[in-house]
SETIVO-150357 format. One record per residue (C-alpha): x, y, z; residue in one letter. Coordinates in steps of 0.001 Angstrom, whole numbers, plus 500000, padded with zeros to 6 digits. Each point is the difference from the previous one (the first is absolute). Layout:
BEGIN
XYZA
...
This chain:
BEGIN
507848323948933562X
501767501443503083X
497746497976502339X
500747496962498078X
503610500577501042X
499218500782503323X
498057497142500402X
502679497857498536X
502847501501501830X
498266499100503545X
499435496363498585X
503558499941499447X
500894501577503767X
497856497581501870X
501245496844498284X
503585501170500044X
499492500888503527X
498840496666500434X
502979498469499353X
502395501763501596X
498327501045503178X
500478495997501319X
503626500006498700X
500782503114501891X
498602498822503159X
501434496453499311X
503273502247500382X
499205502128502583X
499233496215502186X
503139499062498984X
502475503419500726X
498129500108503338X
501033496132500827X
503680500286499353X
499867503443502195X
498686498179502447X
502237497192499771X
502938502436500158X
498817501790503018X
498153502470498929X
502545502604499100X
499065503611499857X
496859499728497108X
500987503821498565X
501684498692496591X
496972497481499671X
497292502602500505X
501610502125497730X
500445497067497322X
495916499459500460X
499331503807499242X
501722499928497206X
């Protein structure tokens, strides 16, 4: 029963990962644009936003 679990548990981490790994990269395209845009400013704050 445990391995049923398991099993289902990485079926739900791959398809939720899925769907949010193009969002989050959608949004790192986007917070990298506007930096640029503004001159790239000093990119601490925003590295430490990403880590988070």
């Amino acid at each position: 029963m445990k391995a049923v679990a398991e099993i289902v548990t990485a079926i739900i981490l791959l398809a939720s990962g899925g769907y949010l790994a193009p969002k989050a990269i959608e949004s790192f395209k986007k917070e990298t644009l506007v930096k640029i845009d503004k001159g790239l400013p000093p990119l601490q704050t925003f590295s430490q936003k990403l880590q988070r």
